[in-house]
N, C-alpha and C positions, 0 to 999 in steps of 0.2 A: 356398484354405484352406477347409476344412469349415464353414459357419456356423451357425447354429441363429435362433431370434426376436427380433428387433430390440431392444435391451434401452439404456437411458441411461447412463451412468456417471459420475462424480463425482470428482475425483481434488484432492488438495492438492500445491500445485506449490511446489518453491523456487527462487529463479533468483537472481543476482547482474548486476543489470541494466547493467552498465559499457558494454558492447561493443554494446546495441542501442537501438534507436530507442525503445522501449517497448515496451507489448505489444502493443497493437494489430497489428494487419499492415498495414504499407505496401507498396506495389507496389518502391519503388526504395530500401529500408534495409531492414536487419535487424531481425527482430522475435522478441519472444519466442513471440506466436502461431504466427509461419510454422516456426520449431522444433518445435515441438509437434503441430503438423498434420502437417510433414513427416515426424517419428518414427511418427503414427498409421497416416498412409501407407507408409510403410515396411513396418509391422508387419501391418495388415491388409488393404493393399492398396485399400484406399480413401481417396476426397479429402472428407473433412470439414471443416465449420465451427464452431469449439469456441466457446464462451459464456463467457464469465469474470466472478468479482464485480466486476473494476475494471481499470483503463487504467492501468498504470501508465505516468508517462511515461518519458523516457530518461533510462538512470541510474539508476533507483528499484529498488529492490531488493526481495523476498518473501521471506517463510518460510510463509506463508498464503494464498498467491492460493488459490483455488477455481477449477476447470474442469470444464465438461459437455460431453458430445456422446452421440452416438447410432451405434453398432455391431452386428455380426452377428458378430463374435467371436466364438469359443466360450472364449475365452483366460476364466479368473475374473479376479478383480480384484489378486489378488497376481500372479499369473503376469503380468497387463498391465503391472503397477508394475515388474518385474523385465526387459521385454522393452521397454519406452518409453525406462529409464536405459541400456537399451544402445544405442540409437538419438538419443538425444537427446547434445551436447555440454555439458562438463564443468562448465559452469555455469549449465544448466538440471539438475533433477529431478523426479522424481515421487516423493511420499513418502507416499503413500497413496490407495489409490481402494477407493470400495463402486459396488454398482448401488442406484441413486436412482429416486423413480418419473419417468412419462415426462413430468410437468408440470414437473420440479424443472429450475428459472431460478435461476444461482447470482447476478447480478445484481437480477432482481428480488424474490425469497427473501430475501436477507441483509436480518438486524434487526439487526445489529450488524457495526461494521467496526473496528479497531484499528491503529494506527500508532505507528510509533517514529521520530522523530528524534537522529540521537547524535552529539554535538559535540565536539571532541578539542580539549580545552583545555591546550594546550604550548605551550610557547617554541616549539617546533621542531617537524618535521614527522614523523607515523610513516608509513615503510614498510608495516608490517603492517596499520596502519589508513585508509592513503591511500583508500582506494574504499569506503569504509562508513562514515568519520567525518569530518562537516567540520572543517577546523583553524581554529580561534580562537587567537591570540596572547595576546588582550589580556583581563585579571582579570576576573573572570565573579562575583557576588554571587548564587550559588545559591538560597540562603535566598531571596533575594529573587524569584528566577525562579519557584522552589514557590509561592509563595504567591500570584503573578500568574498561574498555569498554571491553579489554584481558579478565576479570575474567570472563565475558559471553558468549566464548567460550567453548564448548563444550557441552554433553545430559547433562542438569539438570531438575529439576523441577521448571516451572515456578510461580509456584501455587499464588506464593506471586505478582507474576506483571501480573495480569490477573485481568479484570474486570468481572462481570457477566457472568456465563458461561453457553450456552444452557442448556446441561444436568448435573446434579448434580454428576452424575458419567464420565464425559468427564477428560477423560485422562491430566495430566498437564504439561508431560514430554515431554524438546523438543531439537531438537538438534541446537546450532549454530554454523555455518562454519569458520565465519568470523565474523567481529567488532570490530572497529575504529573509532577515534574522530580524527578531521583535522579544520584547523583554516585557513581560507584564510580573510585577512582581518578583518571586522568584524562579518563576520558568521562564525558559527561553525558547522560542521555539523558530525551528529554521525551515521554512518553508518551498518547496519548488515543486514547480511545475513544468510538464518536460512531453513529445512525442511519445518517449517509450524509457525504459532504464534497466541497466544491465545488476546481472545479481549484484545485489549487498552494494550496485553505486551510490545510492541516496546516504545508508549506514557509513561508509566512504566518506562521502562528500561532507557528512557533517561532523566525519571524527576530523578531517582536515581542516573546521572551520574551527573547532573545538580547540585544537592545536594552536589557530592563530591567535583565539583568544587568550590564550596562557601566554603565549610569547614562543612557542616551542616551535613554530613552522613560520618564518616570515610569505609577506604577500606575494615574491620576489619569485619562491621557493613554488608558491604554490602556481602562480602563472606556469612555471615553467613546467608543474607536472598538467597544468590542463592540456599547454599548447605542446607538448611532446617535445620542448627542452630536455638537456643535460643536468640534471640535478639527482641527489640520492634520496633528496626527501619520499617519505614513503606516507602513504593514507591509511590511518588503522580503522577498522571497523569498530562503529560504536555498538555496543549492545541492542537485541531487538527490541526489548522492552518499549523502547521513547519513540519508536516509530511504528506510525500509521499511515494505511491508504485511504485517501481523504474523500477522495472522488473520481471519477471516470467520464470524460465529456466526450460525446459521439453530434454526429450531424444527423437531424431526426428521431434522439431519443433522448429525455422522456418524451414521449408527443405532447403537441402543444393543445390546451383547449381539456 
């Protein structure tokens, strides 16, 4: 294939995470990464190592991941988007790419990261929402989840709604921007926006809110585990399934124009 000068590229990925181990690449599961590599390969006949804002794990679902690498392509960047979804399986995509400069780290770039968790509050189970929406049974006090969703705004320590964390001395403090519960129907979905977020805190965050909605963790309770109070209440982890990375906002990308 004809190349020209080594140039970065930038691409917004969607994927429906059910079927893989996450993103990351593992040697012996499917990954959303090795998909992605393998369509690169495919298309220009090289074995690259893509960079991504986040890990999702398995399960977890995008409409916003971010992807970089580095090519000799002469393909532009629609024609790439257009030749990656024909190589790529039916629930990965690429839904947009620019050329970025050759410093641009979508990992350590990103000032903003966004997530959704959505909770399918029914008697009964939906098919159509089975792999996007966790099902709740049991009477949920919305009102009440909005206004406990407010308490995890701003820097706290997330120490308590973090799972397993790389390094034993990894930082736990983190800021949130924004975070909000909304009810359309019968999904619910909790929303935030945040600096950065420790494993499984989002999943956390929202079995915690999930809790308050039942009656099972007062607001009291949960203050206390944001602000590093005395309390036993503990944060369960919701399932991956209801939660996705929504979006990835950087200063300077996508370019403007």
């Amino acid at each position: 294939m004809p190349t020209t000068q080594n140039k970065r590229l930038a691409m917004r990925v969607e994927y429906e995470g059910t079927a893989y181990s996450g993103f990351q690449y593992q040697a012996n599961a499917p990954s959303i990464q090795e998909e992605l590599e393998k369509a690169i390969a495919a298309l220009t006949g090289d074995e690259v190592r893509i960079r991504s804002a986040g890990r999702t794990d398995a399960g977890v679902h995008a409409t916003g991941q971010v992807i970089a690498f580095d090519t000799e392509s002469r393909l532009g960047p629609c024609e790439f988007v257009r030749a990656m979804n024909y190589h790529l399986p039916d629930d990965i995509a690429v839904k947009v790419a620019h050329v970025v400069p050759d410093g641009f780290d979508p990992r350590r770039h990103a000032r903003a990261r966004s997530y959704r968790y959505t909770v399918l509050r029914s008697s009964t189970p939906s098919p159509l929402q089975r792999r996007q929406a966790c099902l709740v049974t049991q009477a949920l006090d919305v009102a009440m989840m909005g206004e406990a969703a407010i308490m995890y705004e701003g820097e706290h320590d997330f120490g308590r709604f973090a799972g397993p964390l790389e390094r034993r001395d990894a930082g736990t403090v983190r800021l949130v921007y924004e975070s909000s519960v909304r009810q359309r129907g019968d999904l619910i979905t909790f929303d935030v926006k945040g600096n950065a977020f420790l494993p499984h805190q989002v999943r956390r965050m929202a079995g915690a809110l999930v809790d308050v909605g039942r009656g099972k963790l007062s607001r009291d309770d949960l203050k206390l585990m944001i602000d590093g109070g005395q309390t036993e209440a503990v944060a369960h982890s919701m399932p991956a399934l209801g939660l996705s990375l929504v979006n990835v906002e950087y200063d300077g990308y996508p370019p403007k124009g």
